[in-house]
C-alpha positions in Angstrom: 72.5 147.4 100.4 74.9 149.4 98.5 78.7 149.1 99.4 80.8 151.9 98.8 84.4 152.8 98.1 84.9 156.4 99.6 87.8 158.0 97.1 89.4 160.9 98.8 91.3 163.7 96.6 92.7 166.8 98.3 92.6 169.3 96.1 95.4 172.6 95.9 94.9 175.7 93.0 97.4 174.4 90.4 96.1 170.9 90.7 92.8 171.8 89.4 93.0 171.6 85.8 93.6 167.9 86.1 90.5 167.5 88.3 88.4 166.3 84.8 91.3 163.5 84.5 90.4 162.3 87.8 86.5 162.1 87.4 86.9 160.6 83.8 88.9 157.8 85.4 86.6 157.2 88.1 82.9 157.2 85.9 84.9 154.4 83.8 85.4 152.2 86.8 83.0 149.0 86.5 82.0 148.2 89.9 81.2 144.3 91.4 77.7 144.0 92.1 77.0 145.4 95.4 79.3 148.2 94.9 79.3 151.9 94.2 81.8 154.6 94.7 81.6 157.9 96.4 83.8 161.1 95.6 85.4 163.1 98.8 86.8 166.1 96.9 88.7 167.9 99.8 90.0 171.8 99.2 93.2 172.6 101.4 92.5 176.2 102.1 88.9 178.0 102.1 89.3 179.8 98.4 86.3 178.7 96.8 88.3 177.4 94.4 86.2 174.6 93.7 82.9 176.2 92.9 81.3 174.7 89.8 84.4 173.3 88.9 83.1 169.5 89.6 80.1 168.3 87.3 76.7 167.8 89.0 77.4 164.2 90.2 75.1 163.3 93.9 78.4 160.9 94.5 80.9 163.8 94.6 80.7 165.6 98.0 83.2 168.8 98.3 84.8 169.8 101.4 87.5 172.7 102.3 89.2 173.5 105.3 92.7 176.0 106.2 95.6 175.0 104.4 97.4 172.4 105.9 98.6 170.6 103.3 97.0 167.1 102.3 96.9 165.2 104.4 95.5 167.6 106.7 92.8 168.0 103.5 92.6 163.6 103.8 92.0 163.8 107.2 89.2 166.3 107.4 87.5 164.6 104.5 87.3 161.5 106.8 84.6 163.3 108.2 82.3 162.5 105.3 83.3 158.9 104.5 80.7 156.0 103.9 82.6 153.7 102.3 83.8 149.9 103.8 87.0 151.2 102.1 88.5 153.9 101.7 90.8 154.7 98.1 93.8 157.6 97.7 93.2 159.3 94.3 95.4 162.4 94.8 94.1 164.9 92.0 96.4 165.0 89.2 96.3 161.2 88.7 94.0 159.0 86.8 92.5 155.2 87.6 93.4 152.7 85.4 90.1 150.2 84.1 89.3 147.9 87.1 91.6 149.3 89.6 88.5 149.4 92.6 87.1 146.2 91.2 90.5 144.2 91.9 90.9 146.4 95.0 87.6 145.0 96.2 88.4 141.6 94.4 91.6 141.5 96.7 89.6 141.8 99.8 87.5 139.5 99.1 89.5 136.7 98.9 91.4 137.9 101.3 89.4 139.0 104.5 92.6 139.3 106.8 94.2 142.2 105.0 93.6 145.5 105.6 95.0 147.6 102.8 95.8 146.8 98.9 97.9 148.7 96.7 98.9 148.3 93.0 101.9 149.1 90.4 102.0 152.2 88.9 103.0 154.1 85.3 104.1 157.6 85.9 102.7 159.6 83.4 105.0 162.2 81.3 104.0 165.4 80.4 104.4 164.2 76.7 101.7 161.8 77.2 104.1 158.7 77.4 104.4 156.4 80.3 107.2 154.6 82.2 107.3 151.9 84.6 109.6 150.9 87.8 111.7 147.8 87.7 111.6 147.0 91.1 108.0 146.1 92.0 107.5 142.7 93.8 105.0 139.9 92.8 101.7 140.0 93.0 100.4 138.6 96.2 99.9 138.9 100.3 102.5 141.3 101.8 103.5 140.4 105.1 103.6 142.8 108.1 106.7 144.7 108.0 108.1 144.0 104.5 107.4 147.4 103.1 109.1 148.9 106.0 111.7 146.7 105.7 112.8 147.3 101.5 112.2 151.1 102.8 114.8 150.7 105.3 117.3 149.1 103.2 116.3 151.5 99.8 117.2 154.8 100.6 113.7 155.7 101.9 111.6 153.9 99.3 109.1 152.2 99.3 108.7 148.6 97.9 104.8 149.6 96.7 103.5 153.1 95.9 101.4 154.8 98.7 99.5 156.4 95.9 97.7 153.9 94.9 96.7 152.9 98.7 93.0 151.4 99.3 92.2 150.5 102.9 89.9 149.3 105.5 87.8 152.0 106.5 88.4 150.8 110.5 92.2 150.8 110.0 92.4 154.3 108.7 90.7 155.6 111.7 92.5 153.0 114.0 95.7 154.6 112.4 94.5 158.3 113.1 94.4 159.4 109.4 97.2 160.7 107.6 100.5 162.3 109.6 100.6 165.7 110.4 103.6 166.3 108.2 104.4 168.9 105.7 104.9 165.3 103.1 105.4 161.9 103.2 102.2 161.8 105.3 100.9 158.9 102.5 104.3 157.0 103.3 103.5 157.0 106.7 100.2 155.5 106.3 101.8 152.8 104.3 104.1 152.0 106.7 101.9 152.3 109.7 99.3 150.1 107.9 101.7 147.4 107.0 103.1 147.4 110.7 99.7 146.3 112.0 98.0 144.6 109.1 99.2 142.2 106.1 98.3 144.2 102.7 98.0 142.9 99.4 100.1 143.8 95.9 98.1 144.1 92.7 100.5 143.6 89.5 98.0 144.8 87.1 98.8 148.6 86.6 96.2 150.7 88.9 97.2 154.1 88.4 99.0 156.5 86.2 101.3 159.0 88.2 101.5 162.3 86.4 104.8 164.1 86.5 104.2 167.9 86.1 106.3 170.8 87.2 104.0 172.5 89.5 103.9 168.5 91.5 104.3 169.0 95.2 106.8 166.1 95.3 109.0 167.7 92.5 109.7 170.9 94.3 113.2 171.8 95.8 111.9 171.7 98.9 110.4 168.2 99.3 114.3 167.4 99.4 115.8 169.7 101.5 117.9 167.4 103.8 117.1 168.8 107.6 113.5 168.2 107.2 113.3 165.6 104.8 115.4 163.0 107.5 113.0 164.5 110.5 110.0 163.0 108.0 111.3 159.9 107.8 112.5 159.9 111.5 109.1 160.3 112.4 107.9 157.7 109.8 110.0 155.4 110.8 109.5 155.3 114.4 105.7 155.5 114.2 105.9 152.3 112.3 108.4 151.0 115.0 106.0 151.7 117.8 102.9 149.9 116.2 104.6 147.1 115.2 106.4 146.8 118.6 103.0 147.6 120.7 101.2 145.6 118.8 102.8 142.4 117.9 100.1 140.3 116.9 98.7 143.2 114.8 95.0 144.8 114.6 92.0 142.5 114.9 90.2 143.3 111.6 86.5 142.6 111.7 85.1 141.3 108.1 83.8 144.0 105.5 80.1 143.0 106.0 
């Protein structure tokens, strides 16, 4: 029997044109044996937007839903996963070569962990790339060490929530992604890590675009009230799990 990898992408208008990017990187993903991939292309809003935009692929499956931002668009496609894991792939950025084979290659030989993420090279709009100085070795991560650096870095995080890939189980355990206008990825990080040891992948697995129409880039992503109510909330969600649940999640073995 087939294993899968469900990659979810919410999708928003100005993100489109990069949508080719996306699949590119994902048909040039080698898988183990065993293992296939499925595509969860989410709209957030009910525009249509996405008619024949995707090529005629039977893994792709497209889903749309009212605006709510993604991860309200994560969180409905959840509804249509089949995957053992489940892997972010927001839909301006691009796979590197092998990035779900080591994801799967870390769970492997590593059966207690419940999420994997991976470094990262933004990707300019010039077409060059640039790194981060700061990522840690390759390896387990213990329970609470991302939320820990995040603490103690001005509200960043040690790994990059982009390039998440978790247990299927421990994304529903967790309830999906926040219901927050961003940071909803940080706050799965952080609520994963706070229940479950995750793994850290030194070989690049994603390229990052930086664009001007990115969410993450706009004035507003920063604007002070709500940005310290996001990682209020962040912050004591991971608090409470990790509190309530000292000896973590029991994780039952990918079969």
């Amino acid at each position: 029997m087939t294993q899968l990898v469900s990659v979810i992408t919410p999708v928003h208008t100005p993100s489109i044109p990069y949508l080719a990017d996306t699949y590119a990187s994902l048909v040039k993903q080698e898988m183990p044996g065993g293992w296939d991939w499925q595509w969860l292309v989410q709209e957030d809003g009910q525009t249509g937007a996405l008619v024949d935009v995707l090529p005629d692929d039977p893994r792709i499956s497209v889903g749309s839903g009212r605006a709510g931002g993604p991860g309200v668009a994560r969180t409905l496609a959840l509804s249509r996963v089949s995957g053992e894991l489940i892997k972010v792939l927001d839909a301006d950025d691009q796979l590197t070569p092998g990035a779900l084979a080591r994801d799967i290659a870390a769970f492997d030989a590593h059966p207690q962990i419940g999420w994997t993420t991976s470094r990262v090279l933004d990707l300019l709009p010039d077409g060059s790339t640039a790194g981060w100085d700061k990522d840690p070795a390759g390896g387990l991560i213990a329970r609470g060490a991302v939320l820990s650096f995040w603490q103690a870095n001005d509200y960043r995080a040690s790994v990059h929530p982009a390039t998440l890939c978790l247990r299927r189980d421990l994304v529903f355990a967790l309830g999906g992604w926040m219901a927050l206008p961003a940071s909803e990825d940080t706050g799965l990080l952080l609520a994963a890590n706070a229940v479950s040891e995750g793994y850290f992948t030194r070989e690049y697995g994603l390229l990052y675009r930086k664009w001007p129409g990115q969410v993450t880039g706009h004035a507003a992503h920063r604007e002070p009230a709500e940005y310290q109510a996001r990682m209020r909330i962040v912050e004591a969600r991971a608090n409470a799990l990790a509190s309530m649940l000292p000896h973590g999640l029991p994780l039952t073995p990918l079969a």
